[in-house]
N, C-alpha and C positions, 0 to 999 in steps of 0.2 A: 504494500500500500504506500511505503515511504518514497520506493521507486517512481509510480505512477502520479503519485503527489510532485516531485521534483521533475518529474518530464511536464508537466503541464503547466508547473512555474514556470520553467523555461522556455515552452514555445509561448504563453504569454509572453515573457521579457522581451523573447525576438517579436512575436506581432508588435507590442507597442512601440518595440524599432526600428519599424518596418521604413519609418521614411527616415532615419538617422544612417550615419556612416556603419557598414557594416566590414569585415575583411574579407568575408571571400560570399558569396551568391550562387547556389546551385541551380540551374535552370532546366528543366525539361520542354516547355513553352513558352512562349511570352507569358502568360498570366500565371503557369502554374511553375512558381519558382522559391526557394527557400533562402535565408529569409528573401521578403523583397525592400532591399534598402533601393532609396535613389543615389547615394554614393557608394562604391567599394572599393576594394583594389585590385580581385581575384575574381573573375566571372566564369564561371565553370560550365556550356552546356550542351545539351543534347540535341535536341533539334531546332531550337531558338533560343537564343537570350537576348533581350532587350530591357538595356537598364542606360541608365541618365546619364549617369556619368563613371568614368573609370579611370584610376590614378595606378595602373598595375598592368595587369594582363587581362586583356575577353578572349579565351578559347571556346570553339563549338565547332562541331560535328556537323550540324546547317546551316544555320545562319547567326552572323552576330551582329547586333543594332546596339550602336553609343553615341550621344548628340557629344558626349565631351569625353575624349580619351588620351589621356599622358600616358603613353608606352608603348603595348604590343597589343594587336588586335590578329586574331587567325583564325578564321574558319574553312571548310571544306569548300560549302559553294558558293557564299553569298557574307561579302561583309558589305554595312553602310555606317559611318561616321562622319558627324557634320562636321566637328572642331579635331582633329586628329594633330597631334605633337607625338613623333613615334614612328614606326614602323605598322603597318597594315601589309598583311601576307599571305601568302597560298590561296587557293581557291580559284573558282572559275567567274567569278565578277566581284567589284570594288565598286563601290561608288563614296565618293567624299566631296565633302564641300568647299572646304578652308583647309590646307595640307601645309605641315612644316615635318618635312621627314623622307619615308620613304613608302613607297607602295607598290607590289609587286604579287602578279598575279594573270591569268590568263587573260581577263578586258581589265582596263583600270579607265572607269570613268570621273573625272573631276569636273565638281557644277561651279568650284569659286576661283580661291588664288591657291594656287600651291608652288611652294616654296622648297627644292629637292629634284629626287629621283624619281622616276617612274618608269617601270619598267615590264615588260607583258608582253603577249603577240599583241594586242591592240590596246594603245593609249590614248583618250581621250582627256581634252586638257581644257577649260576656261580661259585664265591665266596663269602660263607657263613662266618660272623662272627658277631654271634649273636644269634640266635631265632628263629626255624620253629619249627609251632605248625598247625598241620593239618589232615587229614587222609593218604594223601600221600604226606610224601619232598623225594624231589631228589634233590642230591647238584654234583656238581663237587667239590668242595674244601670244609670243615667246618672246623670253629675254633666257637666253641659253643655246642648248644643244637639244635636234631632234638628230636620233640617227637609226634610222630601218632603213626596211625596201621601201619603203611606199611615207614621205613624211612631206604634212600640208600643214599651216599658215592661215590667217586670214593677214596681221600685225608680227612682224620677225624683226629679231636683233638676234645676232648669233652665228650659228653655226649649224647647216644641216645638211648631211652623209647619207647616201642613201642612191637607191637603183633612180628614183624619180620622186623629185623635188617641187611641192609647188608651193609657192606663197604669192596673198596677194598685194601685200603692199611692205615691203623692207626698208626699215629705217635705217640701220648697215650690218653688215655680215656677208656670209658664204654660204653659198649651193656648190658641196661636190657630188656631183651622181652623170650617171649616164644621158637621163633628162631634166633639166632644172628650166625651171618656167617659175618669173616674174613677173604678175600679169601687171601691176600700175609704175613700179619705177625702177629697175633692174639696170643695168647695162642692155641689155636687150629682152625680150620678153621671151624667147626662149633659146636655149645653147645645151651643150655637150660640154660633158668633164668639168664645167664652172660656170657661177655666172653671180653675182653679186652689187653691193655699192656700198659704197663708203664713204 
């Protein structure tokens, strides 16, 4: 009876927890998750977790959802993080909004500013300053390095390596690839082996 007494204290203490900092969160679904703090540091789950914020690690096996994450984020097939400072890893799709780090994964799509690496068969990018390495980046804005088969532009500063090169308007930098096409202010709008302005 002492036992069942002192378990029921305790999941009491964790419910009235439930929105204070917790150390580690074990998740089997979004909703059905132990405890459920909105901060922790250690996200542990099964087929979903989706918690607020994370100062540590989110591990899962499906998918993992954190609007605010300082560190490591990895799931199987599906991570999404709004505010990511960290590393985001493995899996077959990324999505983030605001990136200071690294992300790498089979698609990596960015909806804000990211600040780093990005690296996958396909990188998509908002504001680029930093690092896509992949088969195919597409960026709206770069200030950095695209270097795949296939790397586009809308806004470039930089540097971009690649079989075919397109951006649309270069404030200065380099196209090396076999086709490099400048459609508004290049040297010419399209060339072989280079094409750039400076």
């Amino acid at each position: 009876m002492k036992k069942l007494l002192m378990l029921v204290a305790m999941i009491a203490t964790l419910g009235i927890s439930a929105t204070a900092q917790s150390p580690i969160k074990l998740s089997l679904f979004d909703t059905i998750a132990w405890p459920k703090p909105n901060n922790t540091n250690v996200v542990l789950g099964l087929i979903d977790n989706n918690t607020p914020t994370v100062k540590g690690v989110s591990l899962a096996i499906g998918s993992s959802r954190v609007d605010n994450l300082t560190g490591l984020s990895w799931a199987w097939f599906y991570t999404r993080t709004n505010n990511l400072t960290g590393v985001q890893w493995g899996g077959l799709y990324h999505v983030t909004k605001n990136v200071a780090g690294l992300t790498g994964g089979l698609v990596n799509h960015n909806k804000g500013n990211f600040a780093g690496v990005q690296f996958g068969l396909v990188n998509l990018a908002k504001n680029m300053t930093g690092v896509e390495l992949g088969f195919v980046n597409v960026a709206d804005n770069v200030k950095g390095v695209q270097w795949g088969f296939y790397n586009q532009a809308e806004r470039f500063s930089g540097l971009q390596i690649g079989f075919v090169n397109y951006i649309n308007r270069i404030d200065k930098g380099l196209q090396i690839g076999l086709l490099n096409i400048i459609e508004s202010n290049g040297w010419l709008p399209v060339m072989v082996i280079a094409n750039g302005r400076f």
